[in-house]
Structures are given as structure tokens and as C-alpha cells.
C-alpha positions in Angstrom: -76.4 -45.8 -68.9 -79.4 -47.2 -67.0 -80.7 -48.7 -63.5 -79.5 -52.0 -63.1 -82.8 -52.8 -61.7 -85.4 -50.5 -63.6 -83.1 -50.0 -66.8 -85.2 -46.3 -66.9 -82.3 -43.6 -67.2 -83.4 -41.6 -64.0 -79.8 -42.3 -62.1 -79.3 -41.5 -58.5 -76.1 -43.4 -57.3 -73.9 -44.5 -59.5 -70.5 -46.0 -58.6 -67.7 -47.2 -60.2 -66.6 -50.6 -59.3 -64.1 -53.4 -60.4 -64.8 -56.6 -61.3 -63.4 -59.8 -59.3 -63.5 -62.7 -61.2 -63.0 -66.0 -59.2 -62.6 -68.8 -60.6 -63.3 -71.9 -58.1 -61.5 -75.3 -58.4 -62.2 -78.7 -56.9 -59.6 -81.1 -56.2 -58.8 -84.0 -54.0 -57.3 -81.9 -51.4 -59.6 -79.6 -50.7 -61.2 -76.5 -53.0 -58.9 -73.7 -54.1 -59.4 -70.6 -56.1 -57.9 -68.3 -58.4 -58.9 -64.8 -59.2 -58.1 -62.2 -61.7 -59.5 -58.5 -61.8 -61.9 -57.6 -64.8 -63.0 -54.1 -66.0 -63.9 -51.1 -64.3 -67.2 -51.1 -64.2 -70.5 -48.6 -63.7 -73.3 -49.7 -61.5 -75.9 -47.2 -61.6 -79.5 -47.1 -59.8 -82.2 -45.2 -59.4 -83.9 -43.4 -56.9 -87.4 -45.2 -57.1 -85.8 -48.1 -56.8 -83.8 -47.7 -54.1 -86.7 -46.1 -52.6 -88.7 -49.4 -53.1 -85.3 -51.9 -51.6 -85.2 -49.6 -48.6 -88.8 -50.1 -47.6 -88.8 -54.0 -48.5 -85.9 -54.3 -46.2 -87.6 -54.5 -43.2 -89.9 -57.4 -43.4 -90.0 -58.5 -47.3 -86.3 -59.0 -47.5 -86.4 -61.4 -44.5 -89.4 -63.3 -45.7 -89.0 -63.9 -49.1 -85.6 -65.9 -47.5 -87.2 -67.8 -45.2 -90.1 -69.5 -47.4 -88.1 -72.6 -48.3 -87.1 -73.0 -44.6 -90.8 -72.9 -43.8 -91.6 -75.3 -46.2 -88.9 -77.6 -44.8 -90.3 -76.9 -40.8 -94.1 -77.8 -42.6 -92.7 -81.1 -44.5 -90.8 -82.0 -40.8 -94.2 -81.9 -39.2 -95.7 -83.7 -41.8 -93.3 -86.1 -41.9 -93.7 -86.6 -38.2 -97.0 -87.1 -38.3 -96.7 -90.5 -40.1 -97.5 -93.5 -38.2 -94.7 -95.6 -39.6 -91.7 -97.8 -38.3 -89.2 -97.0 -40.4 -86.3 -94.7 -38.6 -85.2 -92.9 -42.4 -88.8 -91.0 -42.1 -88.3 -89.9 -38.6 -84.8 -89.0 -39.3 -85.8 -87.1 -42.4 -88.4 -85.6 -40.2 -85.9 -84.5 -37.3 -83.7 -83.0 -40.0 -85.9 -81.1 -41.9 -87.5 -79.3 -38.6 -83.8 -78.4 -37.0 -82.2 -77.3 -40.4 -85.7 -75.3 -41.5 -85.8 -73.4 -37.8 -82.1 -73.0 -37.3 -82.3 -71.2 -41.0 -84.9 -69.4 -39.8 -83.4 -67.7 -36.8 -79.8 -67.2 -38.9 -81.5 -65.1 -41.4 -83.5 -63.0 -38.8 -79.8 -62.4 -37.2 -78.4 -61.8 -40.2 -81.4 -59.4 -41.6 -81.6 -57.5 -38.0 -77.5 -56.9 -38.1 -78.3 -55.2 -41.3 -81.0 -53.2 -39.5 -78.7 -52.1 -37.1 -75.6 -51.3 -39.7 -77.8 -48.9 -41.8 -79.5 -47.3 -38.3 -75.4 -46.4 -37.5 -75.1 -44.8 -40.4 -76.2 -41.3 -41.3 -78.9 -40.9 -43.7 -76.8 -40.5 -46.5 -74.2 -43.0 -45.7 -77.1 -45.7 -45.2 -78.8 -44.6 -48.5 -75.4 -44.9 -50.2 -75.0 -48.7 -48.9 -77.7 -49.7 -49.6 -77.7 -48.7 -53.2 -74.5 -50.1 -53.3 -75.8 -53.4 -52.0 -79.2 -53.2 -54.4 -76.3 -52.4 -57.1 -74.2 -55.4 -56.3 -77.5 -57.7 -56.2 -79.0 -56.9 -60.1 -75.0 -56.8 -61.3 -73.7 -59.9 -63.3 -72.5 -62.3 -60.9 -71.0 -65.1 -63.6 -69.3 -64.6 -66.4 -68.4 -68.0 -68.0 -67.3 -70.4 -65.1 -66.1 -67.5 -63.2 -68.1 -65.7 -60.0 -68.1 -62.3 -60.1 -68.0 -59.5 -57.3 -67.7 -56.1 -57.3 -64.8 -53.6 -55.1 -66.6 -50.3 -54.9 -63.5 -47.8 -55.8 -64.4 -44.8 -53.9 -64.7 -46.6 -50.2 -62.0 -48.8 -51.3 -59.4 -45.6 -52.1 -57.2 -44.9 -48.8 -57.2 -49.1 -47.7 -54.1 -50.6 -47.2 -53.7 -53.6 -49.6 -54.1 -55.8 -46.1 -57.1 -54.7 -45.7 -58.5 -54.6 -48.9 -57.7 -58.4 -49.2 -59.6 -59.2 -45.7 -62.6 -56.4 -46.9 -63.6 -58.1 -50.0 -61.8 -61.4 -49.4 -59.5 -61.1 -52.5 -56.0 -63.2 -52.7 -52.6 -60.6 -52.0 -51.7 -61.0 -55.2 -55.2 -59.5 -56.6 -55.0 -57.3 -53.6 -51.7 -55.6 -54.9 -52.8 -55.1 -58.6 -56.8 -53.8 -56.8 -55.2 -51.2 -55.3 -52.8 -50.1 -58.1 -55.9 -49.9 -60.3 -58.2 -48.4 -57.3 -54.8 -45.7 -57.5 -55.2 -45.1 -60.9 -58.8 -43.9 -60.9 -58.8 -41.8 -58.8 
């Protein structure tokens, strides 16, 4: 096997995960979904790697999200700087500013809770999830119509098949045959 992200055969962390397959349905009513569990699955990285997604998480991560939100706040001043009448502009304008700013400061919170999850951790436990999290990002994520996600089996052995539904937001019916498969592999 090889680094999902690399693909060089220098392995650090590799974890054996099963795969989630959720297939999403639009109706009148409202969207529903139904799921079904795929393979067991190896997700390997490498140290380098990880080494290089643990130093761009500080400000890279953050900024390569925000670049279309800055180039919304830019075209909102533009926009407003347009000497025109006509109230679509302005609205266009107003919009573009409050969704590029408020997407701005949700993904700082969002990148900073990360900051402080991984600082909680011990050094190993934060190295682990975050090649777990550079594992899940370079895995397969469709597979036909269906989305795919991953349940890591070794921090998902011990949970209760309540919890394993609320943890990786899977239906109780999946949750029941997760854990008799997260069981088995152990």
C-alpha cells in the first residue's frame, strides 16, 4: 500500500476504516437519505506528509478557504462603488459583503476550534488525528451517486451503537450492522 497523499510507500499511520456510503434523495417533502456500509478499508499516510498538513494548518489551511469569500467582500465593494439607480446592484452588493465576511469569521472559528482540539491532545493523540483527518481528506469521497465517509475502527471499538450513530451521523440501522463489523475486526 501507499500514502494517500504522496502514493511513496514510506507509511507512518495507517488505519483501518469502513466505508459509509450515503446515498442522498430529493423529494417533495423534504431530502432523505439512505446508507449502506462498504468495505473495510486501509487509509495509510506518511510521515512527510503529515509533517507538511500539520505545519499548513495554522495559517494555509485557513487561507486557502477564505479566497473566494474575499473575492466576494472585493466584488461587494466594487459593486458598491457604482453610481447607479438600480436597487438589484446595491442588493447584490450588500449580499456579497455580509455573506463574504460572515464566511470569513465562520471559518476562522471553525479553523481556531481545531487549533484548540489538537493543543488538548497529547502529542501523539494530536498527530494521530490529524493523520486521520489528512487521511479522510485524499480518501474517495464518491463512489457512483453515493458520498462516502469513513468510521475509523480502532476509536470507534468500545462506542455504544447510540453513540456511534450521533459520532459519525449514521442511521440506527447502519449503526447496528457498524458496530457488529467494528466487533468483528477487532
Amino acid at each position: 500500500m501507499a500514502c494517500l497523499n504522496c502514493h511513496q510507500d514510506k507509511l507512518a499511520y495507517n488505519f483501518k476504516a469502513l466505508e459509509v456510503l450515503t446515498l442522498h434523495i430529493r423529494a417533495y417533502d423534504g431530502e432523505k437519505y439512505v446508507q449502506a456500509l462498504g468495505e473495510v478499508v486501509q487509509l495509510e499516510i506518511c510521515e512527510d506528509c503529515l509533517k507538511q498538513f500539520q505545519d499548513s494548518l495554522r495559517f494555509k489551511r485557513y487561507f486557502k478557504k477564505i479566497i473566494p469569500f474575499i473575492l466576494m467582500i472585493v466584488l461587494g465593494l466594487l459593486l458598491l462603488q457604482v453610481k447607479t439607480d438600480i436597487d438589484a446592484i446595491k442588493l447584490l452588493a450588500s449580499v456579497s459583503l455580509l455573506v463574504g465576511i460572515l464566511a470569513c469569521v465562520y471559518l476562522f472559528i471553525d479553523n481556531q476550534k481545531l487549533l484548540n482540539q489538537l493543543k488538548e491532545m497529547d502529542q501523539e493523540e494530536a498527530r494521530r488525528y490529524c493523520a486521520w483527518l489528512l487521511a479522510t481528506i485524499k480518501a474517495p469521497k464518491k463512489s457512483g451517486d453515493n458520498d462516502i465517509t469513513y468510521i475509523d475502527i480502532e476509536e470507534a471499538k468500545g462506542k455504544e451503537i447510540k453513540q456511534l450513530c450521533l459520532d459519525y451521523d449514521l442511521l440506527p440501522a447502519i449503526g447496528k450492522q457498524a458496530s457488529g463489523i467494528i466487533e468483528k475486526q477487532l
